[in-house]
N, C-alpha and C positions, 0 to 999 in steps of 0.2 A: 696245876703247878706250872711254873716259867720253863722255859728251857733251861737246858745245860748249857752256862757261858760257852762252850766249848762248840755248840753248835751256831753262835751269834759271832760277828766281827763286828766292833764300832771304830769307826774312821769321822777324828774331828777334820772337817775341810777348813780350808784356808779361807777367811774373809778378814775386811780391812772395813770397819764400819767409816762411815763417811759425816765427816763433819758441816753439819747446816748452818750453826749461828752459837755466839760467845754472849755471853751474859753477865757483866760488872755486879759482885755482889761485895759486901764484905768481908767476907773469908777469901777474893778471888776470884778466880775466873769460870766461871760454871758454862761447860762443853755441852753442847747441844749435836747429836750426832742422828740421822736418819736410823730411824726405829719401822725396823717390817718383820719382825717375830712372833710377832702375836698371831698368824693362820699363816700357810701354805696350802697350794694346790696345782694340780696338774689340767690342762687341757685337752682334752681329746684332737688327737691330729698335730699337736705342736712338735718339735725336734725331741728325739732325744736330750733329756735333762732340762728342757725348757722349766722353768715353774713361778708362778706368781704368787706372791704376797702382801701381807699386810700389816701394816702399822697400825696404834690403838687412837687416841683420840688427839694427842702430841705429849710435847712434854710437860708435865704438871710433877709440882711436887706436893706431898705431906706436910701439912704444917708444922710438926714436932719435927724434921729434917731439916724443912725450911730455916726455921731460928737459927737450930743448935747447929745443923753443920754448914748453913752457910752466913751463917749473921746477922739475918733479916727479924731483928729483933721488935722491928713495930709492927709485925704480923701475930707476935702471942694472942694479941685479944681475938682473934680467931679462932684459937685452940681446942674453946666448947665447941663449935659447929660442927656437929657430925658428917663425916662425907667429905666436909669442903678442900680445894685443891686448890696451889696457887700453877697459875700459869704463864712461866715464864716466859715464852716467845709466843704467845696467841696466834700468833699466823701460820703458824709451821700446826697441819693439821692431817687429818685423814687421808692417807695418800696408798697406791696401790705400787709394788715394784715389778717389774718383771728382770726373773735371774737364770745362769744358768748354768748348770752343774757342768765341768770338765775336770775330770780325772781328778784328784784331791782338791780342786776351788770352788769358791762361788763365784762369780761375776755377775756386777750389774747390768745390764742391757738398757731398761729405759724407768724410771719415774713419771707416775701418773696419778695427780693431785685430783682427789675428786671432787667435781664442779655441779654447781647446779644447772638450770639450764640458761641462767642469762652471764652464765660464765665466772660467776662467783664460786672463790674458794670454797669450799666444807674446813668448817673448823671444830674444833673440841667441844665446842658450849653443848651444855644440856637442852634438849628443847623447852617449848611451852606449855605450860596447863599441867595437867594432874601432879603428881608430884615430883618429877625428875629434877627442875631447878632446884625445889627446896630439899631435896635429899643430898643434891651432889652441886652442893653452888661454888663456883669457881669463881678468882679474885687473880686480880694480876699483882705483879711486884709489890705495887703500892699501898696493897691491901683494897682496891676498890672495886668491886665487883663487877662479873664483866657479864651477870644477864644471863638471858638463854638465846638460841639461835634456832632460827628454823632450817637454817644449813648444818646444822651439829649432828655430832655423832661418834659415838667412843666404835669404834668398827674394830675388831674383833675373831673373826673370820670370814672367808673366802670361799667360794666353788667359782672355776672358770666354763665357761658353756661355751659348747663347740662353734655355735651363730656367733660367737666374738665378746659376749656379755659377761656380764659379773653378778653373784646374790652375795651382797655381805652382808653382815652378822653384824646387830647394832648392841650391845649391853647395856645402852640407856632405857630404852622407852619401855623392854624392847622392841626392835623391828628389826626387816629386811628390806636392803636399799635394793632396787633394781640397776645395775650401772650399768652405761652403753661402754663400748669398746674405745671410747676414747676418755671415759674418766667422767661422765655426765650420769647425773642420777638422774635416771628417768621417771623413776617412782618409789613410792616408800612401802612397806606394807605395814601397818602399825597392829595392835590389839583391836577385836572390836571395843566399838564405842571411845575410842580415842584420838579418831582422826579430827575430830573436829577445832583441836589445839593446834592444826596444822595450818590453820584457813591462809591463804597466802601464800603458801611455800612456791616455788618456783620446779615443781614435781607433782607429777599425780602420787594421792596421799589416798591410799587403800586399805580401809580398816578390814579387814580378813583375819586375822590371826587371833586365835582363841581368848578369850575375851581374861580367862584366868594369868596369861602371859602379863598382864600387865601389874600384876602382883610380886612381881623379883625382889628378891632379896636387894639392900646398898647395895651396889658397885656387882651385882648377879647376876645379870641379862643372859644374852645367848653370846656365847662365846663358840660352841661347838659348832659349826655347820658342815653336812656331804652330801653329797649329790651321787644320785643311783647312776650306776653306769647309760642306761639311756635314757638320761637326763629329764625325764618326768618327774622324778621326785627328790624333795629337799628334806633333809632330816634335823631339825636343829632340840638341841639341849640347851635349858637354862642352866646355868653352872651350879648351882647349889638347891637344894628343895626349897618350895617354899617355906615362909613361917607358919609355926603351927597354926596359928591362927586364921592363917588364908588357906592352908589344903582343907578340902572339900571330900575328898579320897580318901579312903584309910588305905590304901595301895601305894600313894603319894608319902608316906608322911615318912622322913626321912628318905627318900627317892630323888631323884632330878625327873623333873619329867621330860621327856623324849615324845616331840612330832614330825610327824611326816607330812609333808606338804605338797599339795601339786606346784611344780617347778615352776609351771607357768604363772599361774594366779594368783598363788598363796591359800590356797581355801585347804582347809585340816583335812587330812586323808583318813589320818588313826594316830594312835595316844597310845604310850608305852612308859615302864619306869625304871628306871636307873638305878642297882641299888650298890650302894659306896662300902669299901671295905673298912675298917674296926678305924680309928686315927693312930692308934699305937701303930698301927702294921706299917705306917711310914715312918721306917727306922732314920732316915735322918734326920727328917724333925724332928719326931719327937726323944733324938738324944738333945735336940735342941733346945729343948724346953715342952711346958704343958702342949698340946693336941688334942681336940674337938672336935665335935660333928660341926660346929660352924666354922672351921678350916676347911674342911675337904671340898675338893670342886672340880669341876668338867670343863676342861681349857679347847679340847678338838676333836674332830672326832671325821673318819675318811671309809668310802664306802669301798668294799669288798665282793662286792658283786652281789646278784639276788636282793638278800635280807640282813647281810653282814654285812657287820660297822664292825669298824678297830677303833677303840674310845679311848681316849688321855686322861686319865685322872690322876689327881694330886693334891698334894696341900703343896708344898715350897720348892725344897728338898730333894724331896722322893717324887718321883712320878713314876707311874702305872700305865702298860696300855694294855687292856683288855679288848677278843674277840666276844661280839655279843651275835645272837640272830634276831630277827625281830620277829619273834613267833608267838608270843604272851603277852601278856599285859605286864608283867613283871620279868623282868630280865635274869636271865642266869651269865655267866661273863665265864670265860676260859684266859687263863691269866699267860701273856707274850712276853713279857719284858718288866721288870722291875729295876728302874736304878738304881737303887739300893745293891744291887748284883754288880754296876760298872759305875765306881764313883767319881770315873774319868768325864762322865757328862754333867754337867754343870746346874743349877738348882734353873726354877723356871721355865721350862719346859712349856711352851706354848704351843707350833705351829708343826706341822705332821703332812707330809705328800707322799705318796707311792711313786716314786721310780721305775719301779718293775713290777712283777710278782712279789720278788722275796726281795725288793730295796728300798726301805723307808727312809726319808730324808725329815731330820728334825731340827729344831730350831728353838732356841732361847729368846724372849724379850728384854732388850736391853732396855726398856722406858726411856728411849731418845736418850742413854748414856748420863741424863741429869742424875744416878748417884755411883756413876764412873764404871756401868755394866757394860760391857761390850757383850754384840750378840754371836750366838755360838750357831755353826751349824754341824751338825752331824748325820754321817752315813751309815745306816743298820743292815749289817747283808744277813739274813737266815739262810739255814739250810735248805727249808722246802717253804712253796710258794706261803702267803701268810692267809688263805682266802682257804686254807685245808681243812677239812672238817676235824682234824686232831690237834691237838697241839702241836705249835711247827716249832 
């Protein structure tokens, strides 16, 4: 069971999202505002309240939004393509912030656009070869398709390493970017047997990653990633289980699966499963309307020392953090927090850092503000550290 509200404080902080670029549609003017809610994380060694985050692949909209609420009426004939997004400012793409927590604010400190290494942006586009362009093909304003990119990447989440680096969380292919300390991706780590779509890229391109990962669900990749306190290992979640048709596992079916990764390399440590609570149990969805096992999903997830992860799940609405350990193959989950408990924090719930012991710093995705979300951050003080073997 949750705690007793009584033993939790939630503190919304003060942020002023920051506006990138303006967008002539015919409904008006469509706000294009810096988007970093999608992961948080802390660095070992950094200041008090230091923490870095991350934005998802830029601003893209849905095509049934696109029409109806902004009057881009000669993009319907796109309507059937499943997946596809239009992408109003193409340039404004993957980028990392560094912010920092003082007494109720957030402030920015610095923006760090990641580059490859001949100094080119990373942008949104889906890469090449197997099937990520044709699942998730993106189109600008005009309706004219903008490809795929060997510099692309929906990024997702974040762990900072104490040597100055970065591993983010790709939800397209998926994969993990190696990033140096100044916004340079050094390497990719892809699925086996998928690096070879890469040929060219301007990164070492490192097929390591279990060869099944490349089977995600639309728009399902790894969103969650954490990094063990001495920094050998990476634990990443695919947000939703696979389709039945692709688990292999009867442990899997209905599960996210859960890897552990050497930090360094990317090569599979161990294999764990995730299992999702009932969809009604997220009361504000589903007062919202119907609720399914293909809503539910794993947005982040933050290491607690040892073998304990604190995991994010959710459908919309409602978000969830459960304490897992990693001791079985099937996961049991001890339940921290349920928003449905403080309706003061705001639906989409993406991005999750430790503070302290007992102060978790949360965060909302605003999707670059394209359908007028500003991102929220909030402070969770418990009563006792959250790494307790009880419920705290």
């Amino acid at each position: 069971m949750a705690d007793e509200p009584a033993d939790i404080t939630i503190t919304r902080l003060t942020w002023i999202d920051q506006v990138l670029d303006a967008v002539e549609t015919p409904r008006g003017r469509l706000r294009i505002t810096l988007g970093l809610g999608s992961g948080l994380a802390r660095r070992a060694g950094d200041p008090p309240g230091v923490v870095w985050a991350i934005g998802d692949r830029g601003p893209n909209l849905k095509i049934g939004p696109a029409v109806d609420d902004h009057g881009l009426a000669h993009l319907s004939g796109l309507a059937g393509r499943e997946g596809a997004k239009i992408m109003p400012s193409p340039a404004i793409g993957p980028m990392l912030v560094q912010l920092r927590v003082e007494g109720d604010t957030v402030a920015c400190l610095q923006v760090l656009p990641l580059r490859d290494a001949t100094g080119a942006a990373f942008d949104g586009l889906p890469g090449p070869g197997g099937d990520m362009a044709a699942m998730e093909p993106a189109f600008d304003l005009s309706g004219a398709p903008l490809g795929h990119s060997l510099a692309g990447g929906d990024t997702e989440g974040v762990v900072a390493l104490a040597d100055g680096t970065f591993r983010v969380a790709d939800e397209y292919g998926p994969s993990i970017l190696v990033v140096a300390a100044d916004g340079v991706v050094q390497a990719r780590w892809v699925p086996e047997g998928e690096g070879a779509a890469l040929a060219g890229a301007a990164y070492r391109v490192e097929a390591v990653l279990p060869p099944l990962s490349a089977r995600r669900r639309l728009n399902r990749g790894f969103e969650a990633v954490a990094l063990s306190p001495d920094e050998t290992r990476l634990h990443v979640i695919l947000q939703s289980p696979l389709a039945p048709e692709d688990e292999t596992d009867d442990e899997g079916r209905g599960r996210a699966r859960l890897w552990t990764l050497d930090a360094r390399t990317g090569a599979p440590l161990a294999e764990h499963f995730y299992p999702f609570d009932a969809p009604e149990t997220f009361r504000r969805d589903a007062q919202g309307g119907p609720v399914g096992p293909d809503d539910l999903k794993i947005s982040e997830a933050v290491s607690l020392g040892g073998d304990r992860l604190l995991v994010l799940e959710r459908i919309s609405r409602t978000s969830k953090l459960y304490r897992v350990t990693l001791d079985a193959p099937v996961l049991t989950k001890t339940l921290v927090l349920s928003t449905d408990d403080w309706p003061e924090i705001d639906a989409d719930l993406e991005g999750m850092a430790l503070l302290s012991d007992r102060d978790l710093l949360l965060s909302t995705d605003n999707d670059f503000g394209v359908e007028g979300r500003e991102t929220a951050f909030y402070r969770v003080t418990f009563a006792a550290p959250l790494a307790g073997g009880e419920p705290v």
